[in-house]
Every structure is written in structure tokens, then in C-alpha cells.
N, C-alpha and C positions, 0 to 999 in steps of 0.2 A: 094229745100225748098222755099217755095213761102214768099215774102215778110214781109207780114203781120203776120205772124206766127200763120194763123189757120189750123186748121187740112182740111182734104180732105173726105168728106162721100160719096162720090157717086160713091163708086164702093158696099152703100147699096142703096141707090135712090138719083136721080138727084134734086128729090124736092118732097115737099109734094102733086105734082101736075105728080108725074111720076105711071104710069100705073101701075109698076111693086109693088108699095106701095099698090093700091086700090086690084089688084092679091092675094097680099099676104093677106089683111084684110080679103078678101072674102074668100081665101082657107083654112081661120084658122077653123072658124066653120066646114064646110063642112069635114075636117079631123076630130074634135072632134065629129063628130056624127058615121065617121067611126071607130072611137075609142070605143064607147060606140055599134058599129052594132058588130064589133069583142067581145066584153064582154058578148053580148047577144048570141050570135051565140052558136049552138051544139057541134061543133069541141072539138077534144080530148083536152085537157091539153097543152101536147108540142105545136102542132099546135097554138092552141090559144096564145099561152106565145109567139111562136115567130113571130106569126105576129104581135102583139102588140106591141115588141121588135122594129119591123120594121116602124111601122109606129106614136110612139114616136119619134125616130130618126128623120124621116121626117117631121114629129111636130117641133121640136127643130129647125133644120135646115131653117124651117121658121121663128120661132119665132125670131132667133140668129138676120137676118137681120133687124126688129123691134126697134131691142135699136137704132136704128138710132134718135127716138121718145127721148127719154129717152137724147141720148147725145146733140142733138139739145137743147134741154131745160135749160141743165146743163149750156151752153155757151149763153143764150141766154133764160132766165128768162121771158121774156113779151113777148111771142114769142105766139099769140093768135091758130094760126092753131095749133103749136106742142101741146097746150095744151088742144086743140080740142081732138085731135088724142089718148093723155095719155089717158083720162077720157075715149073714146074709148074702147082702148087694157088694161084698169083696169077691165071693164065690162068682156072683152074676157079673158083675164090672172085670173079671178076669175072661166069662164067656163072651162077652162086648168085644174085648181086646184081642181075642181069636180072630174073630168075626173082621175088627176090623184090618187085622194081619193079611187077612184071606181077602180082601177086599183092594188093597195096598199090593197084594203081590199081582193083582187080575188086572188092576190099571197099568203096573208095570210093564205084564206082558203086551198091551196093545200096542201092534205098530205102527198102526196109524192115528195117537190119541188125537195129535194136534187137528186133523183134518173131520174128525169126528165131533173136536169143540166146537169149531169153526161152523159145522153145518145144523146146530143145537142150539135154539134160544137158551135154553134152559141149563145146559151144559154151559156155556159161554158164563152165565149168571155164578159158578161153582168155577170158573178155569184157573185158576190158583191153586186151590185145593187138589185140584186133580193133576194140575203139572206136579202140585209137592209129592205128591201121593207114587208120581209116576220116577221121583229122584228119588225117594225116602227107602225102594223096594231097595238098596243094596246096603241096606242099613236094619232091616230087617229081621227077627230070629229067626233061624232056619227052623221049617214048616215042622218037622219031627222033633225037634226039642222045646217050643216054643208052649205048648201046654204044661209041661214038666217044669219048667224056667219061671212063668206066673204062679204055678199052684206052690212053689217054692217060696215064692215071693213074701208069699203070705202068713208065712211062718218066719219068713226070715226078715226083711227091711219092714215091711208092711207092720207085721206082731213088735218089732222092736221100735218102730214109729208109735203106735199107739201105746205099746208101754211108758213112752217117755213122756206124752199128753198126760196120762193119767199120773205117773209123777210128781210133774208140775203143777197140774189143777190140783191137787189132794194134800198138795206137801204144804203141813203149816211151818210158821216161823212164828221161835219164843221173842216176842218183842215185847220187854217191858213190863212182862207179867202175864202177856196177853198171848193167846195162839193165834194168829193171824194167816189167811193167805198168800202165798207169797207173793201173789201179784201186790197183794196190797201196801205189803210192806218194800214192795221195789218202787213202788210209788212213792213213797216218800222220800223219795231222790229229790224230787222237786218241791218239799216244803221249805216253808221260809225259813222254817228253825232250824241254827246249824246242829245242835245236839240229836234233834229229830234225826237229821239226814245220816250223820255220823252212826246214832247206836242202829238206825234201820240197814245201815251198810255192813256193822259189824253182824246183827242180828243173823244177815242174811249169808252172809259168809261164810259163821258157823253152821247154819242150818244145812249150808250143802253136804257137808261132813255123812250126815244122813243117805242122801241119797247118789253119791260121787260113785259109790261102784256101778253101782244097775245103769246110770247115764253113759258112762263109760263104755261098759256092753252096749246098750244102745248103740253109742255111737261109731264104737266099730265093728259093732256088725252091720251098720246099714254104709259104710264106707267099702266096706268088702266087697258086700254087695255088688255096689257100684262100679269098683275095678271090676268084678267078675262079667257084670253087663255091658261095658264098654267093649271088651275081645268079644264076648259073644256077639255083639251087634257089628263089630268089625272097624271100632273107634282106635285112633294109637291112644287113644288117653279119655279120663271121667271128663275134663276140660272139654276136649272135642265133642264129647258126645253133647254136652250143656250147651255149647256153644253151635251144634248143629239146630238143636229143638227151637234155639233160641232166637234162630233167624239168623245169628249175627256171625262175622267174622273174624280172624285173628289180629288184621292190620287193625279192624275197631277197636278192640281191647286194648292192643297194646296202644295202641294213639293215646285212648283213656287214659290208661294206668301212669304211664309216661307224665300226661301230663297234670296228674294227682301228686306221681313224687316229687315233681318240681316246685309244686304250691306246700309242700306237706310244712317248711319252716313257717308259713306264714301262720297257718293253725296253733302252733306250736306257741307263736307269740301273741296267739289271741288266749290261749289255755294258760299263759305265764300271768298276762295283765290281770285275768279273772283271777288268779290265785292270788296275786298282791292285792289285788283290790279286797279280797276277802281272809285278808291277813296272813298267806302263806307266802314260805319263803324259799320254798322246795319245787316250786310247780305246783300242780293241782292235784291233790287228792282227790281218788275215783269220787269219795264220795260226795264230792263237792263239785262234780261234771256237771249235773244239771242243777245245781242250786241256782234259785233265781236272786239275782241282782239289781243293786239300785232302790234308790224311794217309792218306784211306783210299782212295787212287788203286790200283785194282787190276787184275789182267789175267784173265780166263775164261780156263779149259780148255773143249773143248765140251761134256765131262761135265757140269763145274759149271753151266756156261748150261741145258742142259738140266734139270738137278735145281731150278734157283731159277727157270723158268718151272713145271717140273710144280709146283711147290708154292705158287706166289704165285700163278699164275691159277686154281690148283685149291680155294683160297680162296675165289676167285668160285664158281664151278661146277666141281666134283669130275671130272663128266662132263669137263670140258673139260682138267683135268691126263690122265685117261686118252688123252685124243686127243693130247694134246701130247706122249707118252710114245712113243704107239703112231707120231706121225709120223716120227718119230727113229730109231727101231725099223725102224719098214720102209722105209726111205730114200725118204721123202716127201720128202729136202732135201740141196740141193747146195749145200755150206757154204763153202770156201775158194775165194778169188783164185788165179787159175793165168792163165799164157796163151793168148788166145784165147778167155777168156770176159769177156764182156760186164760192166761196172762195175754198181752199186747192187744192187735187190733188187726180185724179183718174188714172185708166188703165181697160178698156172694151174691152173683148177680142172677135172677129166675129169667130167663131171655125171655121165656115161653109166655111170661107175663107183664115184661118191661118194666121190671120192679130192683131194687136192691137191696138187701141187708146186710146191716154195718155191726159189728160186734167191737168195744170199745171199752175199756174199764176208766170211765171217767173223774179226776177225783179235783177237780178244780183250777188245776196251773192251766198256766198261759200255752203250755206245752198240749194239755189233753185237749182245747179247744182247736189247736195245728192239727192234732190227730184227725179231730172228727172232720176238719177241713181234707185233711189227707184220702179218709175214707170216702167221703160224700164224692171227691173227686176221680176217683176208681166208679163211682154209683153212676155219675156225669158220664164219664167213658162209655159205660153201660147204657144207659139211656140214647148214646147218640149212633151206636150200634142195633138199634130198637130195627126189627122190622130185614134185618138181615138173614142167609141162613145161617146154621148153626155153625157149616162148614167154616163161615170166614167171621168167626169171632172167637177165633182163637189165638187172641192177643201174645205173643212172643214177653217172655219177662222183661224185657229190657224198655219194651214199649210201653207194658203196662202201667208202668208205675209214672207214666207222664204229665196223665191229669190231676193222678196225688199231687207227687210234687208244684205242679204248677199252681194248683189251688192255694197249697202252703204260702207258694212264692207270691201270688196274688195278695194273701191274706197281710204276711210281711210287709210289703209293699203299701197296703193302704194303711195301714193303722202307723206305719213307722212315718208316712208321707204328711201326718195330723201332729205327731205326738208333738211336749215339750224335749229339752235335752235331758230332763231325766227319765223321761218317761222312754227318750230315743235310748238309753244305756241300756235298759231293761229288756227291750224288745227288740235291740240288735243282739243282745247275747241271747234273748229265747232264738232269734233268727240262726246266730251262730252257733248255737248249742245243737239244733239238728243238722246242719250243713257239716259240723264235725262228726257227727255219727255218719252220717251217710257217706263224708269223704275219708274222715281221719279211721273209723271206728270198724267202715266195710271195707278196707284196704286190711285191716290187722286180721279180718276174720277170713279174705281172701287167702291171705298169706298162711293164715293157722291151716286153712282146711285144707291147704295145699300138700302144705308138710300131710298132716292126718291121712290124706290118700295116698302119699307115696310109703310115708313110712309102713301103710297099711300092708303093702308090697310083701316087707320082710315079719312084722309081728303086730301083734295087738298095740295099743300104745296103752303103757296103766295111766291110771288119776294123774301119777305124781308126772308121770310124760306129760299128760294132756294141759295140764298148768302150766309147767317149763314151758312149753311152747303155744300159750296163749298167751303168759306175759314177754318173751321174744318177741311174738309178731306185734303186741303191743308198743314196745320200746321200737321198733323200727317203725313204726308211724306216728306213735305220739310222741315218741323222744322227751326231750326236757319238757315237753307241758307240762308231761303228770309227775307225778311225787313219786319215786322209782320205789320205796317204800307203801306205798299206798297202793296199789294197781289192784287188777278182777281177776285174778286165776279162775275164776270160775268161768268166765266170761259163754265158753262152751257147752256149760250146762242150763243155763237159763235163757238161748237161742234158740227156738225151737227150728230156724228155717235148717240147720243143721243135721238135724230127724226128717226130715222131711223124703220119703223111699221115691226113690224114683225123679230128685227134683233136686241135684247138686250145685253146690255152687250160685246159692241164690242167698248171694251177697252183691257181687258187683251191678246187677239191676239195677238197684239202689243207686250208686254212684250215677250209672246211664242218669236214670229216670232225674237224680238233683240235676247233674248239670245237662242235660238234655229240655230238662222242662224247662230250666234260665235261658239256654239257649231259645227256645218257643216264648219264654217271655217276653227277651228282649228284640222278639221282631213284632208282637203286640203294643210294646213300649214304643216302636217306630210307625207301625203303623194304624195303630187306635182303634177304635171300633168296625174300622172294615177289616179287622185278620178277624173279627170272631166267626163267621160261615167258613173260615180256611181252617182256625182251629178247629171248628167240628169238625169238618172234613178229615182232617188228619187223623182227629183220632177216629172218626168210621173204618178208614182205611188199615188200620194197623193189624186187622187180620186178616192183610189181601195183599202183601208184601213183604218182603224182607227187611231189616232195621236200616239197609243202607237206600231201599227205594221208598222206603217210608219216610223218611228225612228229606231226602233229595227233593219230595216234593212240597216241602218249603220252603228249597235252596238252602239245607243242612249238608254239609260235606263231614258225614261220623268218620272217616279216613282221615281227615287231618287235626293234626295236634294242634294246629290251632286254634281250629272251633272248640275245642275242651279247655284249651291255656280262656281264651275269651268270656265263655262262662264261668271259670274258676276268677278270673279276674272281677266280678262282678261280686264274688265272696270274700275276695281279697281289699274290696273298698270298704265293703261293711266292717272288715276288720281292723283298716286303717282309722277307723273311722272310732269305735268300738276303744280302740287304743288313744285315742285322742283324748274321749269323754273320760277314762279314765285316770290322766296326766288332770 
């Protein structure tokens, strides 16, 4: 692990100046015109399907190397060539999306696909993909506007997504005398010192003041957007259209949601006991959400982080401490905040090379070493998807975020199964500190961007709207926890999955993923080391089914409220519990 704790790219290119980059730019076209020679061509049916089959694959396989583009950026915001190269491969990945429209409407047409799978090793090996391919054609943009619709795009959701990246990477904050990034200084949410946490909150608060118009645009223009691509594709709503990409259905959601608002008091009264414990008398001040509690308040070295994942996930699966050793090892991870890179934490996975890379701004709580548990477990995903084609590793959001979670919960689980009772205060509120983000915190963000797309309907929404109705949807999920005084009206500008063109509504995943992974936990917890081949399994599979037969095949019913009430109740004991230590 190299010093400075950046990641390692160049086993995709050695620089924006390596041959095998400019190779790849020029081989992209040249494949997508033999994409569209194969579409033209006479050849029968089958024939046609699988060479297509074949040289998608080979598409992909190029492409995969590419996000090198993409992660350069992330870590590294004024980065003038990488963002040469984007605006680039936004042009070519727009010609991709032609290609693969045209490709989508040709499986459509066949009327005999089913009997064509069936008589096809190799088609049979893609038959998911090609049954979606063959539902997806009525969802489709119509062949004549559909160039016009992308190249739009890209001035419109695309240009106002990346303006928001650069933003937030670029935008400092006056903390203390000091100019700081704002990633950095949102980390200190999680220092011990309450004065730290308190002036880094105000700091941050003011600093939006700066940049609250431009975010605003952003964010309704790629909200528009969205409405506008919904009718175009033939959705009644931005919702359906998330919730079709998504794999999932409306009974799943609402099953969710349902049963998120019926646990929402219990949060509430884990968010009250933290504030008494930590001297308030109002509920919790935002700025005091992630402060850590208890005597055994401690800071990581990345050493240590790294040694109490290899051993607490290696618990689970042994295989999986060796991978967690060797990502470290070979700079699969770029660990600290610096400026010009990008806030929160990612995992980008090269298929083409059965590698992963995790983007993380590490700064020592109990919290950033969850994270890198979080990401390594997306890498895990990856990894057990190794050797698939490209067609079926294309994980649906809601699934994705399974082996996060689940790593998290793994992580939870062992170190709280060791601790003493003080050491159990500390690391059941780090436990319930992200269980309330992901239930209390993604229900408020649900709700915010719900209003934001409707109200989108009749006008813009200004700053002063966009805050109204983030501390709204806030009071309606956190209620008396927080300090009604205290709350995040920003809360919408420093989310980046908000911006995000083309990819709405990527908030509730999160919910899935916490209590969907509790739920995968807790049949690990029953059945011990013979569910780990079944947990691989499931997650191979999650790009080769829907989230209701992807479940089903551990005996998960995501239709019933129950199985959500069951997993929520297994956050509801840590909180009972959490509330106890603090009496």
C-alpha cells in the first residue's frame, strides 16, 4: 500500500498520453458501426442475435477500461485533459446508446425469440437479457427523436450533473481561519470534540450561501429533465420509470415504505436518548447526528481499519479477509480527502479485469472504517460476478447495495458480539447512526424529491422552496429526534445522488439494501457457514433477475410487510438496547 493512500490506475492506462487510451477511443466507433453492419446484414435470426451477443461483449470490454476517465475526475475535479476526454466519451457513450436502442427494438421485433433461445447454447447463456431487451422495446424513444433527446441530454441533465461535481469538489469552507474542503469539513461531523462538530456545522451552512443558486439550477434542471423523459419513454411518472430500470415493483416499495413508517417512533427515541446523553434537551441537533458517544470514542489509523476489517469480515468468509488484505495491498483504494476530489464514497468495478476500485475520503471514526467495509463489499459483489458476461452484471439499484450493507452488518455484529458495555454504547450508536441514515434520513430524501419532481410540473422551485421542503420532509421522518431548531436545509445540495442525469430516485435502494442485507443476514445467523456458497450465489445472480426472483431465491418474500417489519425489528433491539445502556 503506497504511502499517500491513492489508488493505482494503470493497469487501465498509464496516462492520458498512453497509446492504449487513444486505441481504445478509436476502436469504440469503428465496433459501433460493426454493430449497426451486423443489424443490417441478411443473416438469419439466431446468427444475427449471436453475433451481436458477441460483439456487445467486446464493446463492454472496452468500454469497462474507460471509467479510468470517469474515476480520474472523481479524485481530481480540475483535472483539464480528464475533462477533455469526458465531453469526449459523453459524445461516444451517446453513439453506444443509439446503437444499443437499435439493438433493443430488433430483439423486440422477433417473433420467435423464445424458440431461438432455446435452440442457442450461447443465447440461452444471455436469456434474461434478451427476454428484458425484448419487454424494454415499449419503453423505448421513438427511433426519430431519440438522437435529438441524447444529444440534448448533454447539455441539459448531463452539463448540469457535472456542474454540480465540480461545485462540490472545488467549493472551500472558512473553518476557523482555514479554507478547507468541504468534504473535509463535513467530516468532522464525526469528531469527538463537540465545539469541532458544532463550528464545522455552522461553517458549513454558511458556505452554502455561496453556492445555493448554481445547485438549485442544477437541480431543476435535471428534475425536468426527468419528467420530460418519463412521457417520452411512455412512463405515467419519474417513479415508474426508476422503478422499472430497477427491476422492482410498486407492491415492493410500498411493502418498504409502510413498513419504515411504522418503526419511524422507534428512531426517534433512539435520536432523543443520544441528545440527553449528550446534554440536549430539545432532541438532537443536526450537528450532533453523527457525533460519537461513550468512553470508548476512538480514532483509526488506516493500518488498524484495515486489520479489524481482514478479521471481522474474515469471520464470515476467510476468502473474503484475503481479498480485503490484497485490496489494500495493491492500491484498489483511494482513502483520504484532499482537494479537488469529490465528497462521500464510491466502488467502480473493471469486470474486464476482476478488479475493483473504492474512492473513500477516510479521516478516522469508527464510521469511515463502516464505509470502507461498505465499499469493499460492492468490490465482493464484483468479484463474485467475475467471469460473467457483461450482459448480466448489471445489478438493479436496489440489489446493489446488498453486500454493502451486509459487510456493514457483518462488521456490526462482530466487533459489538466482543465489546464491554461501554465499548457496546459506542458501537451500537455508530451501528444506529447509519441504520438512521439509511431508514430515517432516505425516507426524508424520498419524500423531498418527490415534492421537487412534482412541484417541477408547475415551476422552478427557488433556494428558499428547496429548503422549506427539505426541512418538511425532514420533520416528517425525524420528528421530535432532532432539535426543530437545528435541522440541514441544505440537506439537497450536498447529496450528490440528487444530480445524478438519468438515475432518479436513488435514495430508497439504500433502505432496500439496509434492511434487505439484515434480512440475508439473519438467515446466515441461522444457518452458519453453509449459507456462504448461497450468499455468493445470490449475489452472482442479481443480474439475471428481477428483485422479486432474486430474493425468492433465498426464500425472501419483498411483497410482504412483514419481512421489512422483521428486519426493522432487528434495529429496533439495538435501539432498545442502546436506550437501556443509556438509563
Amino acid at each position: 500500500m503506497n504511502k499517500n493512500g491513492t489508488w493505482d490506475l494503470s493497469f487501465l492506462y498509464k496516462g492520458f498520453d498512453d497509446p492504449q487510451l487513444q486505441a481504445d477511443l478509436a476502436a469504440i466507433p469503428e465496433m459501433l458501426e460493426g454493430l449497426r453492419a451486423i443489424l443490417a446484414s441478411d443473416e438469419d435470426d439466431k446468427t444475427k442475435l449471436e453475433r451481436l451477443m458477441d460483439a456487445q461483449e467486446a464493446l463492454s470490454a472496452r468500454t469497462d477500461r474507460l471509467s479510468y476517465v470517469f474515476m480520474v475526475l472523481a479524485v481530481d475535479a480540475t483535472n483539464a485533459t480528464a475533462a477533455k476526454y469526458d465531453d469526449r466519451l459523453s459524445l461516444i457513450f451517446n453513439d453506444a446508446r443509439l446503437v444499443g436502442s437499435a439493438i433493443t427494438r430488433y430483439i423486440g421485433s422477433i417473433p420467435n425469440l423464445e424458440e431461438l433461445i432455446a435452440s442457442s447454447e450461447k443465447l440461452q447463456k444471455v436469456a434474461f437479457a434478451l427476454r428484458e431487451d425484448a419487454d424494454r422495446v415499449k419503453h423505448t424513444l421513438p427511433e426519430a427523436i431519440e438522437p435529438w433527446m441524447l444529444q440534448m441530454q448533454l447539455s441539459g441533465g448531463g452539463a448540469f450533473s457535472q456542474l454540480r461535481d465540480k461545485l462540490d469538489s472545488t467549493h472551500l469552507v472558512s473553518y476557523r481561519g482555514q479554507e478547507l474542503p468541504l468534504a473535509a469539513v463535513r467530516g468532522m461531523a464525526y469528531d469527538a470534540d463537540p465545539a469541532v462538530r458544532k463550528d464545522a456545522y455552522e461553517a458549513e451552512i454558511a458556505a452554502y450561501k455561496k453556492i445555493e443558486l448554481p445547485m438549485s439550477y442544477c437541480l431543476n434542471s435535471i428534475k425536468m429533465e426527468a419528467r420530460t423523459l418519463s412521457k417520452a419513454r411512455g412512463f405515467d411518472s419519474v417513479l415508474d420509470m426508476t422503478l422499472n430500470s430497477s427491476r422492482m415493483d410498486r407492491e415492493t416499495l410500498d411493502a418498504m415504505l409502510t413498513a419504515m413508517k411504522e418503526y419511524l417512533p422507534h428512531f426517534r427515541r433512539y435520536l432523543r436518548a443520544k441528545g440527553k446523553l449528550l446534554g440536549h434537551k430539545n432532541g438532537l441537533p443536526f450537528y450532533d447526528l453523527f457525533a460519537p458517544v461513550g468512553e470508548a470514542t476512538r480514532s483509526y489509523t488506516i493500518d488498524e481499519a484495515r486489520q479489524t476489517l481482514i478479521k471481522e469480515l474474515g469471520k464470515f468468509n476467510p476468502e473474503m479477509a484475503k481479498f480485503v488484505d490484497h485490496a489494500f495491498e495493491a492500491d484498489w483504494i483511494d482513502l483520504y480527502p484532499r482537494e479537488g476530489k469529490t465528497g462521500g464514497a464510491f466502488c467502480a468495478g473493471a469486470h474486464f479485469a476482476d478488479r475493483s476500485m473504492v474512492m473513500t475520503n477516510f479521516q478516522g471514526s469508527h464510521s469511515d472504517v463502516s464505509t470502507i467495509a461498505h465499499e469493499l463489499g460492492h468490490a465482493w459483489h464484483n468479484r463474485c460476478m467475475a467471469g460473467l458476461p457483461y450482459a448480466l452484471t448489471g445489478t438493479p439499484m436496489p440489489l446493489a447495495e446488498t453486500a454493502s450493507i451486509f459487510n456493514e452488518t457483518i462488521l456490526a455484529h462482530q466487533v459489538l458480539a466482543a465489546a464491554s458495555e461501554k465499548e457496546q454504547l459506542t458501537l451500537l450508536d455508530a451501528s444506529l447512526t447509519e441504520s438512521t441514515q439509511t431508514i430515517v434520513d432516505i425516507f426524508s430524501r424520498y419524500l423531498f424529491e418527490s415534492e421537487v419532481i412534482d412541484t417541477r410540473a408547475d415551476h422552478a422551485m427557488t433556494v428558499d422552496e428547496l429548503k422549506d421542503a427539505m426541512l418538511r420532509a425532514q420533520d416528517a421522518t425525524y420528528g421530535d429526534g432532532l432539535d426543530p431548531e437545528v435541522r440541514h436545509p441544505y440537506m439537497w445540495a450536498c447529496k450528490s445522488h440528487y444530480y445524478s442525469s438519468g438515475l432518479n430516485f436513488y435514495n430508497f435502494p439504500y433502505a432496500f439494501g439496509e434492511l434487505f442485507g439484515k434480512g440475508v443476514f439473519a438467515l446466515y445467523l441461522e444457518k452458519g457457514s453453509d449459507f456462504v456458497p448461497q450468499y455468493n450465489q445470490l449475489l452472482r445472480s442479481c443480474g439475471s433477475g428481477t428483485v422479486v426472483e432474486v430474493a425468492a431465491s433465498v426464500g425472501i418474500d419483498v411483497h410482504s410487510v412483514d419481512f421489512w417489519r422483521s428486519s426493522l425489528e432487528v434495529i429496533k433491539q439495538e435501539i432498545d438496547r442502546f436506550c437501556a445502556l443509556c438509563e
